[in-house]
N, C-alpha and C positions, 0 to 999 in steps of 0.2 A: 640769621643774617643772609642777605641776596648778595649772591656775587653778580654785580653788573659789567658787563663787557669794558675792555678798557677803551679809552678811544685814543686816536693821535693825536700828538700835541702838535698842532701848524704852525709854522713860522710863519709870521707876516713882514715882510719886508717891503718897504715901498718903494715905486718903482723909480723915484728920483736919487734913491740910492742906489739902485743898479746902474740909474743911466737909459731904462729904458721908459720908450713913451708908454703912455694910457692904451694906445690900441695893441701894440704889442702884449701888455698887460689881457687885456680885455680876449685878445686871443689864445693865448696861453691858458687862460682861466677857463676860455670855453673849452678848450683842448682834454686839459685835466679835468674838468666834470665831463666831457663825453667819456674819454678813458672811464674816470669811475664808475660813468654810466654802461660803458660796455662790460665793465669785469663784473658789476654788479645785476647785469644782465645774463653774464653766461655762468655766475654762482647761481641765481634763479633757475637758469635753463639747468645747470646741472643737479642743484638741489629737487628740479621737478623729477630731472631725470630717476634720482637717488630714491625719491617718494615713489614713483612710477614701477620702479623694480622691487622694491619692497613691498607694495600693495601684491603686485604679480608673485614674490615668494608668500606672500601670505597667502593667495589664494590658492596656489601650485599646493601650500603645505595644507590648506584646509580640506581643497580638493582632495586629496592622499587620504587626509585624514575621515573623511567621507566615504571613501571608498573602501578604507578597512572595517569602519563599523558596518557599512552593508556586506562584506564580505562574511564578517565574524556574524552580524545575526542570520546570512544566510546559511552558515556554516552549524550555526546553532538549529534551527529550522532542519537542516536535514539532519543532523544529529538524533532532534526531536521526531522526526518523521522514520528516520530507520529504526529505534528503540522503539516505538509503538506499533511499524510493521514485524518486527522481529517477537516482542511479546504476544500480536498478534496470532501469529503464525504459532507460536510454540503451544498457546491456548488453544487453538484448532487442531494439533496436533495431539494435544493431551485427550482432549473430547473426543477425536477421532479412534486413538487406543481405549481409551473410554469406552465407547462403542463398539470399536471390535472384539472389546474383549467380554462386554454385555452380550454380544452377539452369538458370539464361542458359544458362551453359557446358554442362552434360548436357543443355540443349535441342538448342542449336546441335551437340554432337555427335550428337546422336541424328537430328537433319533431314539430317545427313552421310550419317548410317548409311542411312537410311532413301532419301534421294534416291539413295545407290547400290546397295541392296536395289531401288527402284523401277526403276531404270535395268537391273539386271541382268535383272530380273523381265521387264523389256523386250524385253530381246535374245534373253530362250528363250522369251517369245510370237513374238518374228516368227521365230525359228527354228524352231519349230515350226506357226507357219504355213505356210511357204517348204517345208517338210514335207509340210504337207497339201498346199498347191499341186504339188508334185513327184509326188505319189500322186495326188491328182485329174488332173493330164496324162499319166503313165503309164496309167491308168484310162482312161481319154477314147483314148490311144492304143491300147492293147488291144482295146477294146470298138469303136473303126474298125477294125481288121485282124479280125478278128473278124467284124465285120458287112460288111467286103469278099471276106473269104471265104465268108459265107453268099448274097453278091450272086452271087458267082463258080460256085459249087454252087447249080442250086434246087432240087434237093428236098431241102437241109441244113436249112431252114428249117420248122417247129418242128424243135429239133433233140430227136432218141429220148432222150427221157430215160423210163427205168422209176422209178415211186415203189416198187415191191413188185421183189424177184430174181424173184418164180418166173413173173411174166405175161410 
């Protein structure tokens, strides 16, 4: 069931019972519908009013509320964006230890390599000195038998040596 507004109940009285004429009547009537038409004029202006603020809280609260969702997905976004710099980073880090420590290891074999490349490099230097020493006293010995047999003969000494065959 509609509950419909109630209305006023109007008295109608007329106006040979008050005593008063028709234009009195007639101006009064006009009197009371301007009145009603002003009060029902400034319920309008205030019910626009009433609409008008309302529309404005609603926008103020929509607005607001606008601004938290953009606030919260960009909140969310960096959230997003720092967890993926930060796992970035720790994965660069890991690979980096990774590396240095692959590194270490081809050091340490390579100072292997290389101290026994040096060491070997070592041993055919002095064998190859042990070499020359061998050929230097060969040398040293030839050149006394040599210069004892030039003691032994003396007129071996300058020994005939021709530069040209035919002198």
């Amino acid at each position: 069931m509609i509950d419909r507004p109630k209305r006023r109940a109007s008295i109608r009285i007329c106006s040979w019972q008050l005593g008063w004429d028709s234009s009195f009547l007639e101006l009064w009537s006009f009197a009371r519908d301007k009145n009603d038409y002003c009060d029902r004029e400034r319920e309008d202006e205030k019910l626009v009013e009433i609409e008008k603020e309302k529309r404005l809280a609603l926008i103020d609260a929509w607005e607001e509320n606008e601004k938290a969702k953009a606030q919260t997905k960009a909140y969310k976004e960096l959230c997003s964006i720092e967890s993926w710099e930060n796992n970035t980073k720790t994965a660069l880090e890991l690979d980096l230890k990774k590396m240095e420590e692959s590194l270490e290891v081809e050091k340490t074999e390579y100072s292997k390599k290389f101290k026994k490349k040096i060491a070997e490099i070592e041993k055919i230097a002095e064998a190859k000195r042990e070499k020359i020493e061998k050929q230097k006293e060969q040398e040293s010995i030839k050149v006394k038998k040599i210069s004892e047999k030039l003691i032994a003969t003396p007129n071996a000494y300058p020994p005939n040596t021709k530069t040209c065959g035919c002198f």
